[in-house]
N, C-alpha and C positions, 0 to 999 in steps of 0.2 A: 747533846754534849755540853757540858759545865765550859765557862769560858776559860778556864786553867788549860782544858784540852784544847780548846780551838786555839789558844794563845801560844799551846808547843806545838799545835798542826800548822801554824802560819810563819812558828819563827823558824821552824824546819824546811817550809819552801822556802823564805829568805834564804835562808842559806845553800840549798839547792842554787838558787839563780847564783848566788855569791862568788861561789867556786866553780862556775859554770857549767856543773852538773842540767842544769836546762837554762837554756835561754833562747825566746824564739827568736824569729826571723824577720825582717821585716824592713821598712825603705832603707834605701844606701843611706846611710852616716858618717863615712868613712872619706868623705871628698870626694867621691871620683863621681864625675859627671857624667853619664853613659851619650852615646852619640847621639845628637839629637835626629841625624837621618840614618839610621842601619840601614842595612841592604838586606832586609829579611824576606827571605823566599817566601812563599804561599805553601800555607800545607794541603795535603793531600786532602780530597773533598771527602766530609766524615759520611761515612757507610746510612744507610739508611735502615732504619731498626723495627722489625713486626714484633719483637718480645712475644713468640708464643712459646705457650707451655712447653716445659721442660722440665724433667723430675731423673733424679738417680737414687738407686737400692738403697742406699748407705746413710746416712749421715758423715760418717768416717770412715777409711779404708786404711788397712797395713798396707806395707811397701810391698809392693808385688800382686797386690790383691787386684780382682777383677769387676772394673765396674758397669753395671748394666743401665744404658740411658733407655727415657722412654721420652717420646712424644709422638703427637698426630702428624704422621709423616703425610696424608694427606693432603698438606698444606703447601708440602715441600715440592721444589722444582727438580726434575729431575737428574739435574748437574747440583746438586745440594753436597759440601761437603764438611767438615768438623775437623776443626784443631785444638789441640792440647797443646796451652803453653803455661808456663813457669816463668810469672812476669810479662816481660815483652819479648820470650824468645818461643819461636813454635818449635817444640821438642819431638811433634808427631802428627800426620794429617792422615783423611782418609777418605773415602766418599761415605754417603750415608744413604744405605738402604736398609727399607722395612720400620716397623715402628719401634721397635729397641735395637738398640746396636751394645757391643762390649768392647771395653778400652783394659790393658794390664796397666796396671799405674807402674811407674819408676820403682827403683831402689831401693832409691836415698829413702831417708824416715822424716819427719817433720818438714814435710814442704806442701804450698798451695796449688795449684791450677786452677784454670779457667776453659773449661772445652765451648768453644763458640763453632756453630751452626751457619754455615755462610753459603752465600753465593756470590761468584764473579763473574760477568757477561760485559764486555766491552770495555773492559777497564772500569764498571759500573760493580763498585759491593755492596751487596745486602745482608745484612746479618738478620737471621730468623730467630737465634734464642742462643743465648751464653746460660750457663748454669758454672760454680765454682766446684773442686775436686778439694778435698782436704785427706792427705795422706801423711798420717800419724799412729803411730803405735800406741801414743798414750795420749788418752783425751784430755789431761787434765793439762798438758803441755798450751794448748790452744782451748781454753774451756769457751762451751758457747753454750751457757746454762738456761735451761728451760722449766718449767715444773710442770705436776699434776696437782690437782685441789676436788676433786669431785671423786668419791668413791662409793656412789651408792651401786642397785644391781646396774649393769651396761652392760650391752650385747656383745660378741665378740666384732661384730662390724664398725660399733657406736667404737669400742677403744681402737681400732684399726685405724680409724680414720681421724682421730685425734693425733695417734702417732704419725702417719702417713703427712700430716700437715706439718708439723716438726721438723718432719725427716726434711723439709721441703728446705728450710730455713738451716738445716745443716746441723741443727741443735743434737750436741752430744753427749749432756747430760740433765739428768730430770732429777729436779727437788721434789719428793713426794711430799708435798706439804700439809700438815693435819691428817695423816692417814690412820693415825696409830687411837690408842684409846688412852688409858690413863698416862700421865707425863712419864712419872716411874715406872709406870708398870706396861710398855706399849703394845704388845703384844699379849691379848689372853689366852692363856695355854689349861689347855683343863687336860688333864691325864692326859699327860704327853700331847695330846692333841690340839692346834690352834681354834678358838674359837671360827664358829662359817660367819659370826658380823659382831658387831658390837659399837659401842655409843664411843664418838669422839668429844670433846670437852664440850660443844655448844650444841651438844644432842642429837648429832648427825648422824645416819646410818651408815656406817661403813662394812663393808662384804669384802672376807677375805680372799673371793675370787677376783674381785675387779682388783684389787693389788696385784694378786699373783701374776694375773691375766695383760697387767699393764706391764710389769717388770718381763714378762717375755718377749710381748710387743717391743718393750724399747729394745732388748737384746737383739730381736730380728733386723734393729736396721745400726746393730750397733752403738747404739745407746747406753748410756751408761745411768744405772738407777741409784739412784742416795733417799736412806732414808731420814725422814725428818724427825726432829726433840729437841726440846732447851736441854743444855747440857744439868738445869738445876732445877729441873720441876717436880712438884709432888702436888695431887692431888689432896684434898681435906681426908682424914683417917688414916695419910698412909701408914702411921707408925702400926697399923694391924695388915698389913704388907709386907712390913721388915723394914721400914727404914725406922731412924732413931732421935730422938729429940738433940744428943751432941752434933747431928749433921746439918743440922737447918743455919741460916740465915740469921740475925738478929738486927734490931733495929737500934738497941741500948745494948750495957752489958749487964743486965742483972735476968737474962737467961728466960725471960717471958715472953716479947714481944716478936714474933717472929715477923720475915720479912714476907710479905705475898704484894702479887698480881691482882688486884681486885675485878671480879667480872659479874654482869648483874647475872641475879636468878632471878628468873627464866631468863632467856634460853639456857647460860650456862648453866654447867653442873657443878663447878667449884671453881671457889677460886685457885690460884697458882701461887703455892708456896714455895719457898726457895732456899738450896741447899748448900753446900760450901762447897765447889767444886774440885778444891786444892784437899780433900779429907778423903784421906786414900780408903776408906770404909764405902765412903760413896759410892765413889770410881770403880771399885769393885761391885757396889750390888749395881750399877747402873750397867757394865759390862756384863756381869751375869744376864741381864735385863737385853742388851744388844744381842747377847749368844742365842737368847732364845729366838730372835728373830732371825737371826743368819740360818738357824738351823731350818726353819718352816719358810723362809722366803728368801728369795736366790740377790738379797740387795748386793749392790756393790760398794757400797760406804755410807756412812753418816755426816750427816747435813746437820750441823750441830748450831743449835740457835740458843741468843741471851736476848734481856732486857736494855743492856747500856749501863749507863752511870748510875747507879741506886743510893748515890751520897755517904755518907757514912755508917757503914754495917760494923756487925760482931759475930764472933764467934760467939759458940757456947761458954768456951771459959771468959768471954769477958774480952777477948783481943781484939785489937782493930784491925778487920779484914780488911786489902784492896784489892778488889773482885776480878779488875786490870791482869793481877799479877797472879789470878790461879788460873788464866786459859792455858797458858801454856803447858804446865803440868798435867791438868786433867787430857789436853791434846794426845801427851805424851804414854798417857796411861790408858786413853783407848787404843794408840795406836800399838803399844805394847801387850793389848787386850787381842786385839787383832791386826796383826803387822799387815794381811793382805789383803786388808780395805780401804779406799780413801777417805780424806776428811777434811775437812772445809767448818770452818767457824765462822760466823758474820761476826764483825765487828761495826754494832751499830755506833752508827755515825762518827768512825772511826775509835771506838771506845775497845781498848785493849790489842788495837791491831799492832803495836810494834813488836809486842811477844809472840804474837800470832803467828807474822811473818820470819821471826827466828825458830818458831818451830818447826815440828815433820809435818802439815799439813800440806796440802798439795796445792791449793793455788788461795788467792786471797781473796774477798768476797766483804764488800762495805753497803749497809743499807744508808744510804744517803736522807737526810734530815737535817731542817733549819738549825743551824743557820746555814748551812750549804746548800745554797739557794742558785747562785748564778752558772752560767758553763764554767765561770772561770773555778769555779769551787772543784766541779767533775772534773776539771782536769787536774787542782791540784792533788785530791786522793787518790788518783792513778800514780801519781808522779811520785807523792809521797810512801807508797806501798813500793811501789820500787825500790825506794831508796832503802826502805826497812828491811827490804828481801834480796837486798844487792841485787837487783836486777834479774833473780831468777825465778817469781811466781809471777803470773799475770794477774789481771784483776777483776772481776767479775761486780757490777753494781747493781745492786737493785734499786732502782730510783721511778717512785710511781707519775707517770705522767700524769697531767690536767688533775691532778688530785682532789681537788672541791668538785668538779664537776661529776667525779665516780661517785657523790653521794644520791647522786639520781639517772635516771636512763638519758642514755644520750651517745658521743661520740667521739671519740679523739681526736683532737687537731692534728693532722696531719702535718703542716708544718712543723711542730713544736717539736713533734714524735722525730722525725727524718733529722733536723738541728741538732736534736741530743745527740743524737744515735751517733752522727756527721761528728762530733766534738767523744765521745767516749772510745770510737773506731779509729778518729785519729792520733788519740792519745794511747793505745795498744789495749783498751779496755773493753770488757764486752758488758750489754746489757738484758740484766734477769727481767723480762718483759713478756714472754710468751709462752702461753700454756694451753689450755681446752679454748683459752681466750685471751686478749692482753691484760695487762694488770694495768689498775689506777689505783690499789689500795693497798697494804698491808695486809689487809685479811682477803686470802689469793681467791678465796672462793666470789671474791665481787666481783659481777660481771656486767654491770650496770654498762660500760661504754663498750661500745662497738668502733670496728674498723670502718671506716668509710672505704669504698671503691680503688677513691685514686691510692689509700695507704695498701690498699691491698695486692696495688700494682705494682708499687713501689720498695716495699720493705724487704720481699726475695731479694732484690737486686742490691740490699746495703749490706748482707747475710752473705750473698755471692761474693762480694765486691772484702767485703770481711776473711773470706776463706782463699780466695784466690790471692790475696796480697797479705795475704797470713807475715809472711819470712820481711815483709818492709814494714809491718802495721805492730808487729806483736814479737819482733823475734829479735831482742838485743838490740846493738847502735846506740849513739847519742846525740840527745839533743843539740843542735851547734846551732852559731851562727853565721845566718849570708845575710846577706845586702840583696834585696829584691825593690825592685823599681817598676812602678808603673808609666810608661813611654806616652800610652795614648789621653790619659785621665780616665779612662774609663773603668779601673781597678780605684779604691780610697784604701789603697793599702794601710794596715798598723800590724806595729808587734804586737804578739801574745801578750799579756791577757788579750780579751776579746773587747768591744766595745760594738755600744750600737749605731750603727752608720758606715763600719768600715767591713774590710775584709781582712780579716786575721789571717797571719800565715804563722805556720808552727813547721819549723826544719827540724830534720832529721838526717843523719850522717849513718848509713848502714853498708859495710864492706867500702867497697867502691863508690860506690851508690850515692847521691844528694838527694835527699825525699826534702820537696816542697808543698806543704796542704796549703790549698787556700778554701776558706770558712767562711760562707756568704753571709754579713750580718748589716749588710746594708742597709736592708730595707725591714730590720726586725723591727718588733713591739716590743720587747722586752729581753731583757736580761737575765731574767727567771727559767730556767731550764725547763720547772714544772707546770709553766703555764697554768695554773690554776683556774684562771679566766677562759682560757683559750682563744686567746687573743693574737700569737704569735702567727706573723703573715708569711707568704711565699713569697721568695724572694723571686724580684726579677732577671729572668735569662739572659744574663750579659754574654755578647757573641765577639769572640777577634780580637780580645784584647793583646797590648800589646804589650811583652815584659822584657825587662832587663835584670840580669843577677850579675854576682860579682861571683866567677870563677875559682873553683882552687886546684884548677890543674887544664890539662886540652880536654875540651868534651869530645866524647863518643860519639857520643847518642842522647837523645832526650825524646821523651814521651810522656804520653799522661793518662791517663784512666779516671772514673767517675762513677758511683754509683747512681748518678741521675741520667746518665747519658751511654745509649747503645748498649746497654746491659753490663757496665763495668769494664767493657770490651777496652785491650790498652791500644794505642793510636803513637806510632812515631810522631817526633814535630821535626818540620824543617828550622833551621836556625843558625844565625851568624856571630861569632865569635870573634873578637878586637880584644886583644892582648887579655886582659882578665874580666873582659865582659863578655855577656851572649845575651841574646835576645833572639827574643822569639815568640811566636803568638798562641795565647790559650784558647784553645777552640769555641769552648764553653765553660762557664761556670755556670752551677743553679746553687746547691745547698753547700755542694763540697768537689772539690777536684783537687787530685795527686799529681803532682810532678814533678819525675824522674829523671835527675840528672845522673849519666854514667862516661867512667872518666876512663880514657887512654890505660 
């Protein structure tokens, strides 16, 4: 991004904090001394947690739909039983026998749960496995985007088990990424007929069964398939295709120098030239081009991909294009090409996204790049998409972890990975990160790092912990602020932004509700979201702390949840209230802990 955009991306957060559209949370400022001896009760001793496997049918369910859990009930004690709760209330219990059981989900439409596996013997609980329920009509409401990048021949068991790993993670929609062949032309149809494979731009074999074969798969668990294109690409010759020397790209105006992608030969096959996307000629062969594929493959929208900022371009006649200001049209003219697909534009590095989010596209989607480097960066283009889509698309990032290190074999820092995640989940954002593999690269087919173990135990539960607190994480509210105090020292409380050393907390005001995050950066290495080095440390397990907030009514209730702790599982707190203080102690903190203040 050119500094003119980062310089209206930063003075649009200023203004954001301004008008107090966000501002976090953080130590009392306000005078009031909280007691220095409360009378705060002890809370209830936290359950003890075997996290075994646990898996459900779905990725997503409609309201009323039935869902099928599985795990090794072998493992389970005989008095074993499962609650379904919404939040911290149990809406439904059961005992658990045999190795799959079925739950009807509720209602209502756009809500989370959390079904947890428990046992109780002497006033002694043991929680054996939480899994999270996400019941929505429409996936793009809560997107929790995933891709595909490999489409050479696979077995049907090889893609089963690709989706089955997805499903796991709750992932509801799939960027088929590079599946197609030429940019304009992505689909080859020979006498009526799809071709059975053909070359993708860097010479890949791609088979028109393992697409077909995948986009069923994802349907079987409810998944939702997009397929992938720059909205402006042509291969070298297209103009013997049908497209047309007034539609391209220029780089002058004297009608010569077209605009391209440059890619070596070998491996590619051409470079990537570039068309006006606002030139209704285009938009037309280009939807012709989409129909052919709707018709031979069952996708459910388009995942429409650009370059960024390309500086100063032309039209054909000589005019000065800004490339910003044709997504939205061309949005408007796929979606008027085919009203009853979705669509999704990346707005690299937030390049063109304020049109984006005034348009019909369905939810918002930012590939993150320097100079948005730190958390505090990820949070603001969450915060900023918001503001551009008055608060009614979510926002989906593609932000590649450890990125130097994916130039060779190796592994993710787990820290670094769980911190993001912690900082994009708490800000209502999800992250495009997982596919046949995780991603560290823009080009999704790298698969150079691997997960290590402990992320492998870990990452289900920030996914759960994501779907389960859907309606506090991702569902309207505003940013406000409280007064949050640490009583014992053993919290280094700061407001948002983040900084390294402390523990950021980021408030949130939902219905009734006081959502308080706190964001473990005490003991980080760095500020850099991407860890490139991989350098970013684990933080240490602070236990008992004590805290004090400034009240804005009588408390309820208060509780807290965690994705590093008991499987997200929510946990009432005990706590004493003085006039407009309460205090009360946080069980645990490791990367990230929620907590829920609910008012009279």
């Amino acid at each position: 991004m050119r500094k003119r955009q980062m310089k209206q991306l930063k003075t649009l957060f200023l203004s954001l904090i301004l008008t107090g559209v966000f501002i976090g949370c953080g130590q009392s400022d306000d005078g009031i001394v909280p007691d220095p001896d409360p009378e705060i009760p002890a809370n209830p001793v936290t359950p003890g947690f075997l996290s075994l496997s646990i898996e459900t049918d779905m990725a997503a369910y409609n309201p009323g739909d039935e869902v099928t859990f599985a795990m090794d009930n072998s493992s389970l004690p005989s008095g074993a039983r499962v609650r379904y709760k919404h939040l911290d209330s149990v809406i439904e219990e059961a005992a658990v026998s045999g190795a799959t059981w079925k739950w009807q989900t509720p209602s209502t439409d756009f809500r989370g749960y959390i079904a947890e596996v428990y046992e109780k013997t002497n006033d002694t609980e043991t929680i054996y496995a939480t899994i999270g329920v996400d019941v929505s009509s429409d996936w793009t409401k809560f997107p929790r985007y995933g891709f595909l990048s490999k489409f050479h021949q696979l077995s049907n068991a090889e893609i089963e088990d690709v989706i089955a790993s997805l499903n796991r993670y709750h992932i509801n929609g799939l960027q088929f990424y590079d599946w197609h062949n030429k940019h304009h032309q992505p689909l080859p149809v020979i006498d009526g007929a799809p071709a059975a494979s053909w070359k993708d731009i860097i010479n890949r074999d791609i088979y028109f069964s393992t697409v077909e074969k995948y986009i069923a798969a994802a349907h079987s668990r409810n998944m939702k398939a997009m397929h992938y294109n720059l909205i402006y690409g042509a291969w070298k010759n297209a103009e013997a295709d049908g497209t047309k020397k007034e539609w391209y790209v220029y780089t002058d105006n004297t009608q010569t120098n077209r605009d391209f992608h440059p890619l070596p030969t070998p491996p590619f096959l051409s470079n990537i030239f570039l068309l006006d996307p606002s030139n209704s000629e285009w938009q037309q062969y280009l939807a012709n081009e989409n129909q052919k594929v709707y018709e031979h493959l069952n996708f459910d929208g388009f995942h429409m991909d650009q370059l960024g900022d390309r500086g100063n371009r032309y039209t054909y006649d000589g005019n000065s294009l800004n490339l910003a200001q044709t997504y939205q049209p061309f949005i408007e003219a796929m979606r008027t090409a085919n009203p009853d697909k979705e669509i999704v534009l990346n707005a690299v590095n937030q390049y063109g996204q304020q049109g984006i989010a005034q348009s019909s596209s369905d939810f918002l989607y930012t590939e993150v790049w320097s100079p948005n480097d730190s958390y505090n960066d990820l949070a603001n283009i969450i915060l900023v998409n918001n503001a551009y889509s008055n608060n009614s698309k979510n926002t989906v990032l593609a932000a590649y972890m450890n990125y130097e290190l994916a130039d060779n074999q190796g592994y993710f820092n787990t820290p670094a990975v769980l911190m993001t995640n912690a900082v994009i989940f708490a800000f209502g954002g999800a992250h495009l990160e997982l596919g046949e593999h995780m991603l560290g690269k823009e080009y999704f087919p790298n698969s150079n790092l691997a997960m290590k173990s402990d992320l492998q135990k870990a990452l289900p539960a920030y996914y759960d912990f994501m779907v389960a607190y859907q309606n506090l994480l991702r569902n309207g509210g505003s940013f406000n602020v409280v007064s949050v105090s640490s009583m014992d020292g053993k919290l280094p409380l700061a407001n948002w932004p983040a900084s390294q050393g402390s523990i950021a907390t980021v408030c949130r005001k939902v219905d009734d509700k006081q959502v308080v995050h706190f964001i473990n950066f005490k003991d980080s290495k760095t500020s850099n979201w991407r860890d490139n080095q991989g350098i970013q440390a684990v933080p240490a397990l602070v236990k008992d702390a004590q805290i004090s907030l400034t009240s804005a009514g009588t408390v309820k209730k208060i509780w807290t949840a965690s994705p590093d702790m008991i499987g997200g599982a929510s946990r009432s707190l005990n706590f004493d209230q003085s006039g407009n203080q309460v205090a009360f102690t946080l069980p645990e903190l490791k990367y990230w802990s929620m907590v829920v203040v609910e008012y009279e």
